[in-house]
C-alpha positions in Angstrom: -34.5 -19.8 7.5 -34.1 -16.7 5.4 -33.4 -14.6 8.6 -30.4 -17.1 9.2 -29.1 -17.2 5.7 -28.8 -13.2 6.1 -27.1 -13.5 9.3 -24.9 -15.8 7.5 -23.8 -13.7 4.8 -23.5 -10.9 7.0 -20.9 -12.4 9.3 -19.0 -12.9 5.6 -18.2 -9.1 5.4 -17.8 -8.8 9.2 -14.4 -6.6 9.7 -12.4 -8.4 12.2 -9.4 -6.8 14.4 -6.1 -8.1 15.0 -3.5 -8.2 17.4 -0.6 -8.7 15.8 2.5 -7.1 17.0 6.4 -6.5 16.0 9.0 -5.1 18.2 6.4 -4.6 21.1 4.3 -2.3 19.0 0.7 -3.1 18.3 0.0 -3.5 14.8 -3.4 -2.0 13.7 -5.3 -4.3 11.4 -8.8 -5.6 9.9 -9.6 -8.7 7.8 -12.6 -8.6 6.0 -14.7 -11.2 3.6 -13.6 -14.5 2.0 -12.3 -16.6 -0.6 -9.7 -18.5 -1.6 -7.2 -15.4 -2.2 -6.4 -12.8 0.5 -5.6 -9.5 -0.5 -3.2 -7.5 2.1 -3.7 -3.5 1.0 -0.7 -1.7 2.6 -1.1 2.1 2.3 1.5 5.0 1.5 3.3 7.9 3.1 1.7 9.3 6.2 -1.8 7.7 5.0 -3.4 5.1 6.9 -5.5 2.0 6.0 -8.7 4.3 5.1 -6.9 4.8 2.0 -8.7 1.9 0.8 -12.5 2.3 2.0 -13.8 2.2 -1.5 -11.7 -0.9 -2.0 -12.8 -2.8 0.8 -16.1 -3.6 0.7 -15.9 -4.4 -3.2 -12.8 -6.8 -2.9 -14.1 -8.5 0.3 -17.4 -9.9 -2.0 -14.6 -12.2 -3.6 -11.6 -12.3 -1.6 -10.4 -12.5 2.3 -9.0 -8.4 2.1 -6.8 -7.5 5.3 -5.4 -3.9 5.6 -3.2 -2.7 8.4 -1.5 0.3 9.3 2.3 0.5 9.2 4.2 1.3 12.1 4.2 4.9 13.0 0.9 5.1 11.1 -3.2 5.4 12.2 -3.7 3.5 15.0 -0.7 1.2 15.3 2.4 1.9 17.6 5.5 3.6 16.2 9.3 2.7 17.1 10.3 3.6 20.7 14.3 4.3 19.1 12.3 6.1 16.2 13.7 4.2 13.5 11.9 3.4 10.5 13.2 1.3 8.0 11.7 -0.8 4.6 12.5 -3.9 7.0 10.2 -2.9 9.9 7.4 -1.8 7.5 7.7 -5.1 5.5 8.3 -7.2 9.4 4.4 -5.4 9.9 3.3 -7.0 6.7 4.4 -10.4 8.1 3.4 -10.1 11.4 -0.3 -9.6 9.9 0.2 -11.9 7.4 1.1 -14.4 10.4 -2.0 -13.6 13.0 -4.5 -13.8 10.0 -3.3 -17.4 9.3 -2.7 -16.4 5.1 -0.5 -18.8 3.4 0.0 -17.0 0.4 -0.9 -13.2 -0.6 -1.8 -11.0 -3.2 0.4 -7.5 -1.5 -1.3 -4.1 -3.0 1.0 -1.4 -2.2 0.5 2.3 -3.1 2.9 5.3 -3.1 5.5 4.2 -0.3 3.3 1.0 0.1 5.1 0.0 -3.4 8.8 -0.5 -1.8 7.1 -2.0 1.4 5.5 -4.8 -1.1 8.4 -5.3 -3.1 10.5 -5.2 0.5 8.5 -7.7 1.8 8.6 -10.1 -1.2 12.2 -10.2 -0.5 12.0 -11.2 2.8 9.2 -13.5 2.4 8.8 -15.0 -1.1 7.1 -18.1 -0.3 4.1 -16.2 1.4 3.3 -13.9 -2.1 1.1 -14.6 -4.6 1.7 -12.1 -6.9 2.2 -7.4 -6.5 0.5 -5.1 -7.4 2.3 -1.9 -7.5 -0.7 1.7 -7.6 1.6 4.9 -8.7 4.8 3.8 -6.7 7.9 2.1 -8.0 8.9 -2.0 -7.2 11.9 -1.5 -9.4 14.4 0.1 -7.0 17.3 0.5 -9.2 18.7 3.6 -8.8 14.9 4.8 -7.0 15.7 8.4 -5.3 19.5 8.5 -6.1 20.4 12.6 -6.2 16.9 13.1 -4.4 17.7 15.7 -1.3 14.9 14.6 1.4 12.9 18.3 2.5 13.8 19.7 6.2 10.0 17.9 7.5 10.8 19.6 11.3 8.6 22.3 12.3 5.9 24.5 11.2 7.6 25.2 7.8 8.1 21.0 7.5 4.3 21.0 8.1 4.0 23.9 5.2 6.7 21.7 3.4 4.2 18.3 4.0 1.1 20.2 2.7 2.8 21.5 -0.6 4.3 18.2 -1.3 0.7 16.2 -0.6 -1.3 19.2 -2.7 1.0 18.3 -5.6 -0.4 14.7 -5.6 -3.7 16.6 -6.7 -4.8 17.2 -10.3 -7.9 19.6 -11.5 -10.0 17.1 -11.2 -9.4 15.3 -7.9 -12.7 16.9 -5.8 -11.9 19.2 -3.1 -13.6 16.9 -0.9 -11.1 14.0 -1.3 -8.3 16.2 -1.5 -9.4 17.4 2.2 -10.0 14.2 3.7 -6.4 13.4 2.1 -4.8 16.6 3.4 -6.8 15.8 6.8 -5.5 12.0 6.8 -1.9 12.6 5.9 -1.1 15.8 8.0 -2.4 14.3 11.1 0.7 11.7 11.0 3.4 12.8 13.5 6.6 14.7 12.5 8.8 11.5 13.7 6.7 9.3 11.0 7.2 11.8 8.7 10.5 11.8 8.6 11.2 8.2 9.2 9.7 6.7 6.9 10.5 9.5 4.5 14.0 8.3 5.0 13.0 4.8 4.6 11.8 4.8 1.4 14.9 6.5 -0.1 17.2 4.3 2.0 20.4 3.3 -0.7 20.4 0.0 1.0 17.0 -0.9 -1.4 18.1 0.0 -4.6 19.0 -3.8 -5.4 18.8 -4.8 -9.1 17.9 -9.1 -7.7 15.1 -10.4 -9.7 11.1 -11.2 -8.3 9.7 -13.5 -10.4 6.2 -13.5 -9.0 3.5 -11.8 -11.4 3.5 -7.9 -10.6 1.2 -5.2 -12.0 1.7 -1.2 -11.5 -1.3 0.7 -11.8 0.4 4.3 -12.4 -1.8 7.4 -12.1 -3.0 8.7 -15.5 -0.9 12.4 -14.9 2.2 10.6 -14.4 4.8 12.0 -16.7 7.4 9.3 -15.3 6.4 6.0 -16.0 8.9 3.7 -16.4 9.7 1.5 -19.2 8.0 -1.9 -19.3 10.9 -3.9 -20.8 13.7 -2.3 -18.8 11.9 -3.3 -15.3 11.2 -7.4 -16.8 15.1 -7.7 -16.3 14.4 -7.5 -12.5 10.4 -8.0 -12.6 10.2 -10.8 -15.4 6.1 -11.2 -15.2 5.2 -7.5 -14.9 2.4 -5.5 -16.5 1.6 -2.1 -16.1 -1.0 0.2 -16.8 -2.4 3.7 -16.5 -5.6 5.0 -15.2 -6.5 8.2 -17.1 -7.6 11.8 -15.5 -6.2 10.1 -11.7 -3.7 12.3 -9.6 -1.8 10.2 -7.4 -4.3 8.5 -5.6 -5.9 6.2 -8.0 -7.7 4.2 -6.2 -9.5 7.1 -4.2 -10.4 9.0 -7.6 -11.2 6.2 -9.7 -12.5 3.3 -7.7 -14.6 1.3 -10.0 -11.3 1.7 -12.6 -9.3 0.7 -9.8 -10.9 -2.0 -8.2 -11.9 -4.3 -11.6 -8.1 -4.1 -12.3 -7.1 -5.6 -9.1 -9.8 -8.5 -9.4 -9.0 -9.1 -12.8 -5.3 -9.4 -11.7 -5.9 -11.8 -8.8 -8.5 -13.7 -10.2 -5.5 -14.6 -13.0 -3.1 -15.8 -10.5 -5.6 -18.8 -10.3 -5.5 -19.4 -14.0 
């Protein structure tokens, strides 16, 4: 019997694929573990859903966790009229969301993954639990205006890419995750790039209407910009945020442990 109980809780943590699809692309996606809450990690800018590998296997102990890759992104398929847009990332989301059979979800969004989340609880309010923001912005008031996007075409938009991704970096991120980073993020195609560059500082998302599902941002401890707390509750009325010390833009790659007991301690109070 012991044999059996093992192959019991094994198949518990067994990463399944999906098939979902939007627009006739293939939408790359795993759902791992159980519980009552599913967890739906959506990554940033030219990342993919190995962003969250030190999240995974520690979430999925108490929740159903499902990450994907957004369109253009990893292993899913990218717009045949190249056009990227909040909409189609957030369309993904639901389309996931959908083949996995998850009523309601907790969305985790980091960097560009923050507008998707917030994108999507506009779309889709009755399927989220609650958002949780990691160094990216869900208020989109005035997000980006008098930002000029960088020429991305080329071998100077590839030099442009690098310098932009190497300033997510602090002293202490470890050259080893800061190359599997640079590796991850370069080896997205110019067209995504661009697109959903474009995307995130579309005008048509700066909307000031209010979400009033609980929302936490978990900003990077080097952040000189983080927002004021009371100015986003006039759009974000249950939001909380926070800040991880000695973390560069990638939190939840530097600082797992940090990371990860945030998030559980977040979700687990959506049930209380």
């Amino acid at each position: 019997m012991r044999w059996l109980l093992a192959a019991v809780l094994a198949l518990a943590f067994v990463s399944v694929a999906s098939a979902a699809s939007v627009d006739g692309m293939r939408i790359h996606s795993a759902s791992t573990g159980s519980g009552k809450a599913t967890v739906v990690l959506v990554h940033g800018w030219t990342c993919d859903s190995s962003s969250w590998d030190g999240q995974v296997p520690v979430l999925a102990k108490h929740y159903r966790v499902i990450t994907l890759d957004l369109p253009g992104h990893g292993r899913s398929g990218a717009p045949k009229d190249g056009k990227f847009s909040m909409d189609l990332f957030a369309r993904a989301v639901e389309a996931v969301r959908a083949e996995a059979h998850a009523d309601k979800i907790v969305l985790v969004g980091h960097s560009m993954g923050a507008p998707v989340i917030r994108q999507y609880a506009r779309l889709y309010p009755k399927h989220v639990a609650g958002l949780v923001a990691v160094d990216g912005p869900l208020d989109m008031r005035g997000f980006g205006e008098g930002f000029k996007l960088p020429s991305l075409t080329g071998p100077d938009g590839l030099k442009t890419r690098e310098g932009m991704i190497r300033g997510m970096f602090t002293p202490q991120t470890p050259p080893a995750l800061q190359q599997k980073i640079l590796d991850m993020m370069l080896k997205a195609p110019e067209a995504t790039a661009i697109g959903a560059m474009g995307a995130m500082f579309d005008p048509s998302i700066r909307k000031s209407d209010v979400t009033s599902m609980p929302s936490l941002a978990i900003w990077a401890g080097t952040n000189p910009q983080v927002p004021n707390a009371d100015d986003i509750k006039k759009v974000l009325p249950n939001y909380s945020q926070t800040q991880v010390a000695g973390t560069g833009h990638f939190v939840m790659m530097e600082k797992p442990d940090e990371f990860n007991q945030l998030v559980t301690s977040f979700v687990d109070g959506l049930a209380n």
